[in-house]
C-alpha positions as CSV (number, residue, x, y, z in Angstrom):
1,X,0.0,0.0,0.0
2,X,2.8,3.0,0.9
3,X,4.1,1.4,-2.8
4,X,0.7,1.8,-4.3
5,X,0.3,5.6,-2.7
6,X,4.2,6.4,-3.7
7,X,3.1,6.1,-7.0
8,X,-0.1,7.8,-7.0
9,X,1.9,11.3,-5.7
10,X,4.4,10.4,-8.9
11,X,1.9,10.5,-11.1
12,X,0.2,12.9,-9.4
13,X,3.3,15.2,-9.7
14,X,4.2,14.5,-13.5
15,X,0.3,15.6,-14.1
16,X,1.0,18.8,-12.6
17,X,4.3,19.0,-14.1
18,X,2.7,18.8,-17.7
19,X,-0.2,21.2,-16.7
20,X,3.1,23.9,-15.6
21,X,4.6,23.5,-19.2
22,X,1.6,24.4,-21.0
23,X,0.9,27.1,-18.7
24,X,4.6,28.1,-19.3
25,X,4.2,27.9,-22.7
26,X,0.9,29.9,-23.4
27,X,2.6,32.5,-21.2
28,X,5.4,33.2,-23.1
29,X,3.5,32.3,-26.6
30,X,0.9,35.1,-26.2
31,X,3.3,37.4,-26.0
32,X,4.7,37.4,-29.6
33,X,1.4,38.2,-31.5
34,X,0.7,40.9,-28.4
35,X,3.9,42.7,-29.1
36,X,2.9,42.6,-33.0
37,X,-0.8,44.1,-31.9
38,X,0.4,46.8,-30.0
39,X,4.1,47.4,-31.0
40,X,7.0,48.3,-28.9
41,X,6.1,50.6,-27.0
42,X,2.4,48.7,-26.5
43,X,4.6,45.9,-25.3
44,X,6.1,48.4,-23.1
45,X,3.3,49.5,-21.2
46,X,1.8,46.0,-21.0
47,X,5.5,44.8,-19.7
48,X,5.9,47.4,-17.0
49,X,2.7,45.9,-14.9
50,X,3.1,42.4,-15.5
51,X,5.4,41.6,-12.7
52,X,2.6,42.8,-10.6
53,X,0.6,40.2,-12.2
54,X,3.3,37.7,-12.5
55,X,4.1,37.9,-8.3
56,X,0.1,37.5,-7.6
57,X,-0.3,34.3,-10.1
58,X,3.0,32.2,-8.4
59,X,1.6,33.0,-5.1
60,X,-1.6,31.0,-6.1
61,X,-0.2,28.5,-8.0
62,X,3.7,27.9,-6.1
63,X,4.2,28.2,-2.6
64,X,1.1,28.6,-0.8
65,X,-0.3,25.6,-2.4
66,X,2.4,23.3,-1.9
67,X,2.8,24.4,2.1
68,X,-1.1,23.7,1.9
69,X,-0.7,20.8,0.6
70,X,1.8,19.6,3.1
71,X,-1.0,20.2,6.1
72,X,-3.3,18.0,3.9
73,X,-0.7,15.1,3.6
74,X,-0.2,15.3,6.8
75,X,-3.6,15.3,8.2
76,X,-5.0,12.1,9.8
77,X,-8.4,10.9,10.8
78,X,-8.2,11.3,14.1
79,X,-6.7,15.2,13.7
80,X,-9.4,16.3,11.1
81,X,-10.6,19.0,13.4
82,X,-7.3,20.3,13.6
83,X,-7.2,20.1,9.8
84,X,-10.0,22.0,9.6
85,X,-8.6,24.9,11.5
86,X,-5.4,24.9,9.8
87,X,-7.2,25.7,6.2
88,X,-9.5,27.5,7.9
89,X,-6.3,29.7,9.5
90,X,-4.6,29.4,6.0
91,X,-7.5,30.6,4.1
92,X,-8.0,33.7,6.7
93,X,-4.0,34.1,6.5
94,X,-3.9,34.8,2.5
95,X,-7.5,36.2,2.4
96,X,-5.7,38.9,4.8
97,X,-2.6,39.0,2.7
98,X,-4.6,39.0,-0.9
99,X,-6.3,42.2,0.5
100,X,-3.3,43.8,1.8
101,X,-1.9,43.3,-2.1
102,X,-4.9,44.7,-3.9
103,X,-4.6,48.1,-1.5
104,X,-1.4,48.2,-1.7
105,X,-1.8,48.4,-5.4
106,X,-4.7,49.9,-5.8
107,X,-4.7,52.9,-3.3
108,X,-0.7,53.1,-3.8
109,X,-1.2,52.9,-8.0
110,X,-0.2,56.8,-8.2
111,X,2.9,56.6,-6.4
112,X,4.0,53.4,-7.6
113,X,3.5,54.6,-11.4
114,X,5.3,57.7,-10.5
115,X,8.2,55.4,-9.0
116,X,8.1,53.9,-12.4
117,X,8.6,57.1,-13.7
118,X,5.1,56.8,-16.0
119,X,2.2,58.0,-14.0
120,X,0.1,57.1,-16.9
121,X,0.8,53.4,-15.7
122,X,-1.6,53.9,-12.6
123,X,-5.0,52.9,-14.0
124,X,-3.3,49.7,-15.4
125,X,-2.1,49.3,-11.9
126,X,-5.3,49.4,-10.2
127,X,-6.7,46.6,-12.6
128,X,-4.1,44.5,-11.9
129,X,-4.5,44.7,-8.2
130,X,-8.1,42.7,-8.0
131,X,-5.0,39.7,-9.0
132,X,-4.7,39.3,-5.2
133,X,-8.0,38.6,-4.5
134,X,-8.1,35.5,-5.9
135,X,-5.3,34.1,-4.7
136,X,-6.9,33.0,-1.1
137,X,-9.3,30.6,-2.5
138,X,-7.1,29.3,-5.7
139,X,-4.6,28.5,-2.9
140,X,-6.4,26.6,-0.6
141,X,-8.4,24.8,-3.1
142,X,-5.4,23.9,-5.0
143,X,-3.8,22.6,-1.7
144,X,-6.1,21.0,-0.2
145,X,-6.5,18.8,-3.6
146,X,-2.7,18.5,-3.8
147,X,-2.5,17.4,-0.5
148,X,-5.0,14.5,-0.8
149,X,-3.0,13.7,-4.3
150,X,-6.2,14.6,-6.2
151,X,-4.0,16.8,-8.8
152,X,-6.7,16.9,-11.7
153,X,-8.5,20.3,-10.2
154,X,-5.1,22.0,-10.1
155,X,-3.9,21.1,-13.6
156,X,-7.4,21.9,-15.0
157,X,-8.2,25.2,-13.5
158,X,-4.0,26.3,-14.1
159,X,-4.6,25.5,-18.1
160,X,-8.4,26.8,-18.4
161,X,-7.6,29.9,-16.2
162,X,-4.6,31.0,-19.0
163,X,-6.5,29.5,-22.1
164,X,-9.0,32.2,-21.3
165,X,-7.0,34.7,-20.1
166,X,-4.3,34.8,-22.8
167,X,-7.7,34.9,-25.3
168,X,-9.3,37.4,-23.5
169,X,-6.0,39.7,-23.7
170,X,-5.0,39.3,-27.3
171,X,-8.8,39.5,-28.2
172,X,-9.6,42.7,-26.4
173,X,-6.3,44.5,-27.7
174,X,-7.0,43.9,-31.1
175,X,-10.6,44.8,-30.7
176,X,-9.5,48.3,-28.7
177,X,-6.5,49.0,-31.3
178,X,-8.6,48.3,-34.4
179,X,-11.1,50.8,-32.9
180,X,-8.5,53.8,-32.8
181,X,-8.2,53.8,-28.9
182,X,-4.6,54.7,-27.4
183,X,-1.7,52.2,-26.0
184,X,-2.4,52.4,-22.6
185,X,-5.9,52.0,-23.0
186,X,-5.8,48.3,-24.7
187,X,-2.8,47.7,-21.8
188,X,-5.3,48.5,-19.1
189,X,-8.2,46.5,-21.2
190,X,-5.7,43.6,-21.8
191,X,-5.1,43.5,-18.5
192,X,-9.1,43.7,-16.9
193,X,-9.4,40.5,-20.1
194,X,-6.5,38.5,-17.8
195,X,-8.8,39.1,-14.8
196,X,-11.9,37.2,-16.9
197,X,-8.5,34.2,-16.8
198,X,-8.7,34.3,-13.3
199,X,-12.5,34.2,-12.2
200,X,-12.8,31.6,-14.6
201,X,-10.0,29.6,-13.0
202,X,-11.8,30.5,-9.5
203,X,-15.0,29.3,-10.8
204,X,-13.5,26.0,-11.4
205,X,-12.0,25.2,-8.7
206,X,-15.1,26.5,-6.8
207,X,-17.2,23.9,-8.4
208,X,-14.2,20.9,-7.8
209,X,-14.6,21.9,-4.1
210,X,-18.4,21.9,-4.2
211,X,-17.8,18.2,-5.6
212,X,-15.9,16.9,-3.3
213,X,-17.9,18.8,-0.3
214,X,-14.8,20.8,1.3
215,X,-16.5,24.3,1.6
216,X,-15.9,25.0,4.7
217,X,-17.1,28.1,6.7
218,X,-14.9,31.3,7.0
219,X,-14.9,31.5,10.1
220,X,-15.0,28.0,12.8
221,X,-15.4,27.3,16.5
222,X,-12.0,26.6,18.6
223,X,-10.1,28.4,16.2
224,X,-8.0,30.2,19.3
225,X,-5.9,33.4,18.2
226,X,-2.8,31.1,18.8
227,X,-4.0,28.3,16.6
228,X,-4.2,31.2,14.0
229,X,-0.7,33.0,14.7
230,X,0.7,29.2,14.2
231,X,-0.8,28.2,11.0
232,X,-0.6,32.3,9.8
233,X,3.4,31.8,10.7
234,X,4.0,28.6,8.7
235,X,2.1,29.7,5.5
236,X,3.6,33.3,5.2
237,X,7.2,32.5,6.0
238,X,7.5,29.0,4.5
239,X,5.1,30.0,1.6
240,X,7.1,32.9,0.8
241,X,10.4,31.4,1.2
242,X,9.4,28.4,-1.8
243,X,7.3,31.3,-3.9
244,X,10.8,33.4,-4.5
245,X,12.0,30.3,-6.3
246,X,9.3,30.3,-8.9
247,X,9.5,34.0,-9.5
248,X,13.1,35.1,-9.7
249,X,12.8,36.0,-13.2
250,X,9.8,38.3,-12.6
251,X,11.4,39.6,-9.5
252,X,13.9,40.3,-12.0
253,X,11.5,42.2,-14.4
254,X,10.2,44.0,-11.8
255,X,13.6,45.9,-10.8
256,X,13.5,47.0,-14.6
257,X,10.1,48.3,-14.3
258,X,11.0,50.4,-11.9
259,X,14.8,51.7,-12.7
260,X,15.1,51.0,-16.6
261,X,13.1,53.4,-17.9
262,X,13.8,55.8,-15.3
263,X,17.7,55.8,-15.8
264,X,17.3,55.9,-19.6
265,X,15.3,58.8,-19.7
266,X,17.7,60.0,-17.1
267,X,20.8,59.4,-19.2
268,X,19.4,61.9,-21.7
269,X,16.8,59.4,-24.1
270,X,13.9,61.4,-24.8
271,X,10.9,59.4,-23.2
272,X,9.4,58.1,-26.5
273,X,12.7,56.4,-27.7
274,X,13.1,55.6,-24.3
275,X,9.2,53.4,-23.8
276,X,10.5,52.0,-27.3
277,X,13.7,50.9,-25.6
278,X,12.1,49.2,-22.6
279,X,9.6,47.3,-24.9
280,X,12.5,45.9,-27.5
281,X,14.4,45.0,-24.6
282,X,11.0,43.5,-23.0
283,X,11.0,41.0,-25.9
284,X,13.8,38.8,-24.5
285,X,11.3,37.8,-21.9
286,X,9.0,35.4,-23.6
287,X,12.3,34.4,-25.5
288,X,13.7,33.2,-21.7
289,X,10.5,32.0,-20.6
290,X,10.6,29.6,-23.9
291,X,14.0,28.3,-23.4
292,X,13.8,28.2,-19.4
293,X,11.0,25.8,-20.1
294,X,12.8,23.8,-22.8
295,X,15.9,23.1,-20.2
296,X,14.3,22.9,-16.5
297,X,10.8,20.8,-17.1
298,X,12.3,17.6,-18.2
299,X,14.3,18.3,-14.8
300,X,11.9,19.4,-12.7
301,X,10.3,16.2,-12.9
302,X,13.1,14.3,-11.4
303,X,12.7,16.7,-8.3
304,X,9.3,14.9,-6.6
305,X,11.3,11.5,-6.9
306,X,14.7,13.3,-4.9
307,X,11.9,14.4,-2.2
308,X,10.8,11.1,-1.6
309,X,14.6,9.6,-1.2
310,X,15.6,11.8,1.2
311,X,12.4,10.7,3.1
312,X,13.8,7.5,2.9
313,X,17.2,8.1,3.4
314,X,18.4,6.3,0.3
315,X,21.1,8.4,-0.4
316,X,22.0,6.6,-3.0
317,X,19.0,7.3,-5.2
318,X,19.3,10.9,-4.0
319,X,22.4,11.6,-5.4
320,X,21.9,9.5,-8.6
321,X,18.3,11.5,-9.5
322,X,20.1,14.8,-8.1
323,X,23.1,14.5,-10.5
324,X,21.1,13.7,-13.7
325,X,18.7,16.6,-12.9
326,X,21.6,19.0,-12.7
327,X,23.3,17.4,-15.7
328,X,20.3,17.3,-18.0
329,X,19.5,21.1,-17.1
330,X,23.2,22.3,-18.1
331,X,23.0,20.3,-20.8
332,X,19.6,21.4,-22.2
333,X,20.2,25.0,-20.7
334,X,23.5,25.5,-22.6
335,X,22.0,24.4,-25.7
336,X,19.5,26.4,-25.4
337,X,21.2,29.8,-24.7
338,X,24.1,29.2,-26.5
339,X,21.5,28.6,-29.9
340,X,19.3,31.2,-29.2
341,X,22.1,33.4,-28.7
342,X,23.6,32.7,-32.0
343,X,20.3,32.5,-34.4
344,X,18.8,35.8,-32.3
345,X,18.6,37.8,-35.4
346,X,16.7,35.8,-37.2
347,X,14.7,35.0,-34.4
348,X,14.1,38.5,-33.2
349,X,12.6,39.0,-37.1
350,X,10.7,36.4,-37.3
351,X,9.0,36.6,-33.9
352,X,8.4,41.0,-33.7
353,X,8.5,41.9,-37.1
354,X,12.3,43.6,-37.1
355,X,15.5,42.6,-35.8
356,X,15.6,46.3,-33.6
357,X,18.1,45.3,-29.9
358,X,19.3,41.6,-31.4
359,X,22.6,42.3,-29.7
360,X,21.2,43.5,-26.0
361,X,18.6,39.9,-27.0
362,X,21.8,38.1,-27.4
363,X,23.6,38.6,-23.9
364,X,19.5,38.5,-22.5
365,X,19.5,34.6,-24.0
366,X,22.2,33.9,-21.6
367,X,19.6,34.0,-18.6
368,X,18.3,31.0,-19.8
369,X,21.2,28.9,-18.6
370,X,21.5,30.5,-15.3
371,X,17.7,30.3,-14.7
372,X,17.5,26.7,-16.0
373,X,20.1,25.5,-13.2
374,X,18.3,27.9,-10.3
375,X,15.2,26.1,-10.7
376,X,16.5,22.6,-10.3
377,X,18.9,23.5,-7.7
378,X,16.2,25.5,-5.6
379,X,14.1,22.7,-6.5
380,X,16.7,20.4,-5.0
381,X,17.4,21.8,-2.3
382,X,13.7,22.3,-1.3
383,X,12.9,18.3,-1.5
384,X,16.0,18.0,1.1
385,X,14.3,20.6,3.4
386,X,16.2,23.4,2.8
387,X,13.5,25.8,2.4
388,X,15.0,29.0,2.6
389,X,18.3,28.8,1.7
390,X,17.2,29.7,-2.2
391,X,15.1,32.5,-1.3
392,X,18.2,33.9,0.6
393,X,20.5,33.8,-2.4
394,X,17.9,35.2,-4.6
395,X,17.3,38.1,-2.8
396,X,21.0,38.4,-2.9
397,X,21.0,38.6,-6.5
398,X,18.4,40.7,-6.5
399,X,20.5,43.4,-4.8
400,X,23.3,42.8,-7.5
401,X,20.5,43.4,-10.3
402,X,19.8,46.7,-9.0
403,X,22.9,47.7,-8.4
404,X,23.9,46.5,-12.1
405,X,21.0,48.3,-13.5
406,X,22.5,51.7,-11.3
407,X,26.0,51.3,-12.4
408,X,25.9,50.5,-16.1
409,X,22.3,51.6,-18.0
410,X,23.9,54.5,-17.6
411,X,26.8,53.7,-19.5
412,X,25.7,51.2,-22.0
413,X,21.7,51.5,-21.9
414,X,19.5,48.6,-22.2
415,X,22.6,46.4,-22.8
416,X,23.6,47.3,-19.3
417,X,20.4,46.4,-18.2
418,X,20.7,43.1,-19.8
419,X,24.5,42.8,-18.3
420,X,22.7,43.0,-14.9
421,X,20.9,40.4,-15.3
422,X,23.0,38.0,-16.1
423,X,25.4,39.2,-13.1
424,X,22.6,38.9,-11.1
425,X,21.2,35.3,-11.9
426,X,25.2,34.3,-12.1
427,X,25.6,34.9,-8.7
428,X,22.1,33.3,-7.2
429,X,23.6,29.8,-9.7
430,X,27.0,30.1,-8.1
431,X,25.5,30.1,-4.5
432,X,22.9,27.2,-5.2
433,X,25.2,25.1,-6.8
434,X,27.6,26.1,-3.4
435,X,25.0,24.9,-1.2
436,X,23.7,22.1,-3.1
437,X,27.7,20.6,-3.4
438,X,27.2,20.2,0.4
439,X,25.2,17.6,-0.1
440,X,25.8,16.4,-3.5
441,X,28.8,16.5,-5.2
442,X,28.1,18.3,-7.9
443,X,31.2,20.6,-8.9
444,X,33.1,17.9,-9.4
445,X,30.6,16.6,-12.1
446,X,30.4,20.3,-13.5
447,X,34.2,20.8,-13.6
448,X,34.1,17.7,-15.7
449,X,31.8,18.4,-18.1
450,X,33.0,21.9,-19.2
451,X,35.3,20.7,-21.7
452,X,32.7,18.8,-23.5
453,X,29.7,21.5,-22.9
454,X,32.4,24.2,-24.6
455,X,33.5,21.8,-27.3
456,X,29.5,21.1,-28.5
457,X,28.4,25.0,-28.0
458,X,31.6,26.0,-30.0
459,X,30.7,23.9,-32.7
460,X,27.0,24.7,-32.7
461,X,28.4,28.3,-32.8
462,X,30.5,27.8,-35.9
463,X,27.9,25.9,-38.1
464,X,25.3,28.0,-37.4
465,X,27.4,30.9,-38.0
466,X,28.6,29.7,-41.6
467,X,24.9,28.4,-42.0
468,X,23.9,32.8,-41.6
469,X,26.3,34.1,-43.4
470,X,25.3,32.1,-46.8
471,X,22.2,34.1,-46.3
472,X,23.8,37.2,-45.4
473,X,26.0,36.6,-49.1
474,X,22.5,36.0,-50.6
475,X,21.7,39.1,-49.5
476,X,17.9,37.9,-48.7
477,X,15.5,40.5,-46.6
478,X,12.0,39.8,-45.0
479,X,10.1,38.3,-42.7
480,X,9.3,35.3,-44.6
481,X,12.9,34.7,-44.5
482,X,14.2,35.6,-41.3
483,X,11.5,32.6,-40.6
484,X,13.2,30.0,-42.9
485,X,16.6,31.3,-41.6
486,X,15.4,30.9,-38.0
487,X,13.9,27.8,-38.4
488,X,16.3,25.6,-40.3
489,X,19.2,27.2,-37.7
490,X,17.2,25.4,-35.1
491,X,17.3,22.1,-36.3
492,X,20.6,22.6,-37.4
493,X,21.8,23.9,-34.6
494,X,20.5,21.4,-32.3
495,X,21.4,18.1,-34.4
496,X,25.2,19.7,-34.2
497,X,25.0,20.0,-30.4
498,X,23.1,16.5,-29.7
499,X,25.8,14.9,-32.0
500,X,28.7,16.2,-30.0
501,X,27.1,15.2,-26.6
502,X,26.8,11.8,-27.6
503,X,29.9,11.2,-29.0
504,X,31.7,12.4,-25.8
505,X,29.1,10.9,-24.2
506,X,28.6,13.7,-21.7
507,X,25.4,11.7,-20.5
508,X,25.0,8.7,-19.7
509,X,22.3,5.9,-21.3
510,X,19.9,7.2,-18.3
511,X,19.9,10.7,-18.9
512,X,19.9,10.1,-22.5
513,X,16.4,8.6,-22.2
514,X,15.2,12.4,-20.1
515,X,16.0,14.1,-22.6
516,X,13.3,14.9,-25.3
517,X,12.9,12.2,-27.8
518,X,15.6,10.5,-25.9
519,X,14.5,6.9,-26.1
520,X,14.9,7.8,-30.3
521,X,18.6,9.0,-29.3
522,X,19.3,6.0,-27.1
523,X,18.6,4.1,-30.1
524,X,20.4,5.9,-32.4
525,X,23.9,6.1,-29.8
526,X,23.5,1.9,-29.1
527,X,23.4,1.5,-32.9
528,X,26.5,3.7,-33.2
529,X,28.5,1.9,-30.9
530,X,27.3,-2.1,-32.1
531,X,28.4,-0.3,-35.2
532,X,31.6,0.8,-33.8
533,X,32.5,-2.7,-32.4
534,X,31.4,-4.3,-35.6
535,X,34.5,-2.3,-37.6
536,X,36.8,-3.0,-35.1
């Protein structure tokens, strides 16, 4: 039976792993045909908000579900009226803090736009403010259910609740562009269209719970003041300690919103140029988000099987699944920033129309590797119970991001912003992987695989750079090429870099089978080497 229920939380965990990469996905897809609605500095205006959004979404969808959840687990027949109290506490706890947020925001809109340095940012603001309150119940819900390992409700109301909102966005800009209105009026009417994304997700998760009969009432008898402080304590510190994790990039974001534009216009860029600025260099985002998801999910999903060996204690297992996970994501996360990095012109074409800020795009697509390996290490580290140790580091390189952004937009504008960045999520990897060595020895594998990881990105980098440049003799212009030119450097690209990995096999026949279509590539390497053997 603890066999039989082991697997049931596996499953249970890929399920909500695959739910997280279409999520993922439609998030960062949306924003390609949005940017061609409303242009640069559309993409601007929408961009300087969403961190708002994007903090208020991983609150109900990371942390404070997955600390709920962990009361749920936990909960036993005999303790059910204690159970009770904790979600009851929980639920009070968020419905406090989802309030707080949405005043915050929406009585403090003026002085935060004006901190921006665009005071015609408030009303968008104050839209996205009503974000908070639906985080209390999409929480609880979503924990409770996780808790029990009923993860169906979660992974239907996370897809449903973007399929409508990333609809409802691109469908009321278009409408509100077509119709003559101005740029920040279809951002603040693409943003009250992502709050149709979240009452629909609420309403779903509303009727799961009126299912399965765990309404419960919002306020219960012998729930003491202490009970509350308790549960209050665990949720808010512990909740917020795993949500940093899941939103480091927007954190991220949200130091440009507030300095980037500010400095350039600062630095002498007239405040036109300067939105147009923000919004090209805005584009690398959904370019991240894309490759972060190509090189951490296939990760990630190793992570739930970690947690359950250190509950165990077979440290053997642990160190085995904690090795690939970090191998796979430097793998797939070199790959991935070292490609894009190289085909971003192309890309950048293809995706928004002109190739305007390929070079600041270029050092951006670097983030992908650092953020690939601080998800699985904070992921890591969280399923051995070290909780806050990521969050610390983060807010770390936080503090180097901002002072980045101080010392060198200035100097080199949006490329210094971008130089930040990657300073900034540098540090946070180096830290993590620091900590993480502690427990598994993971430098050592690292150290080892640099000469092979440099050999396969160098030789991506040279074929895909010849591959250009018979394009750039051609002397061929447009969209319609920078597609072909874009795509065919991707499957170049990559069938360069695979081939390289597994002739030095840098991964072994395990990992090989993570990777994407890697039972194909298992195949194809144990037909090379019967081959090999054969000629010998």
């Amino acid at each position: 039976m603890p066999q039989e229920k082991s697997n049931h939380y596996i499953r249970g965990a890929m399920v909500l792993t695959a739910a997280a990469f279409i999520v993922k996905i439609l998030s960062a897809a949306y924003r390609v045909p949005f940017q061609n609605i409303v242009g640069d500095i559309g993409f601007y205006i929408y961009q300087q908000v969403y961190p708002i959004y994007g903090i208020g979404a991983v609150l109900a969808t990371s942390g404070f579900p997955i600390i709920i959840s962990k009361m749920a687990a936990e909960s036993e027949a005999g303790k059910r009226n204690k159970f009770t109290h904790d979600l009851q506490a929980a639920f009070l706890t968020l419905l406090i803090l989802g309030l707080f947020f949405n005043s915050l925001f929406f009585f403090g809109a003026n002085i935060i736009a004006r901190l921006m340095g665009d005071e015609l940012l408030a009303p968008l603001i104050k839209v996205t403010s009503f974000t908070f309150l639906f985080m209390p119940f999409l929480s609880v819900w979503r924990g409770y259910f996780q808790g029990v390992g009923n993860m169906v409700p979660t992974a239907i109301t996370q897809v449903t609740e973007q399929l409508a909102r990333v609809s409802a966005i691109l469908l009321i800009a278009s409408l509100l562009i077509a119709n003559g209105h101005s740029l920040y009026e279809a951002g603040r009417g693409a943003w009250a269209g992502s709050l149709l994304g979240g009452f629909i997700g609420l309403l779903l998760i509303t009727i799961f719970a009126a299912r399965y009969k765990i309404i419960f009432p919002l306020i219960a008898k012998g729930l003491t003041l202490r009970k509350f402080y308790r549960t209050a304590h665990i949720v808010l510190v512990h909740g917020t300690a795993m949500c940093l994790s899941g939103m480091v990039l927007i954190l991220f974001q949200f130091i440009d919103s507030f300095s980037l534009y500010s400095l350039l216009v600062h630095s002498g860029i007239e405040t036109e140029q300067a939105k147009a600025l923000k919004g090209i260099f805005d584009r690398g985002q959904p370019l991240i988000q894309l490759g972060t998801v190509a090189a951490a999910s296939f990760s990630l999903a190793l992570v739930p099987l970690i947690a359950s060996a250190w509950m165990k204690g077979d440290t053997a297992v642990l160190q085995t699944k904690a090795i690939n996970a970090v191998k796979i994501s430097t793998v797939i996360g070199t790959g991935a920033a070292v490609g894009l990095a190289n085909i971003m012109r192309p890309t950048n074409a293809m995706l928004f129309e002109n190739s305007d800020g390929s070079s600041v795009l270029s050092i951006l697509a670097i983030a992908i590797f650092f953020s690939s390996l601080i998800m699985v290490c904070s992921g890591i580290l969280q399923g051995l119970g070290h909780v806050f140790a990521p969050a610390k580091y983060i807010l770390i390189g936080l503090a180097f991001k901002a002072t980045g952004n101080l010392i060198f937009v200035p100097l080199y504008g949006t490329k210094g912003a971008a130089l930040a960045t990657i300073i900034g999520l540098a540090m946070v990897t180096i830290l993590l992987i620091k900590k993480l060595n502690k427990r598994v020895n993971i430098i050592e594998i690292l150290s080892k695989m640099i000469k092979n990881l440099s050999l396969a990105g160098a030789a991506m980098t040279v074929i895909l750079q010849l591959w250009m440049l018979l394009f750039t003799l051609a002397n061929v212009q447009g969209r319609l090429w920078s597609t072909m030119i874009a795509l065919s450097s991707v499957s170049i690209g990559g069938a360069v870099f695979l081939a390289v990995i597994l002739r030095t096999r840098l991964l072994t026949e395990e990992e090989i089978t993570i990777l994407p279509f890697g039972s194909r590539l298992s195949l194809i390497n144990a037909n090379r080497k019967r081959e090999k053997r054969q000629s010998e």
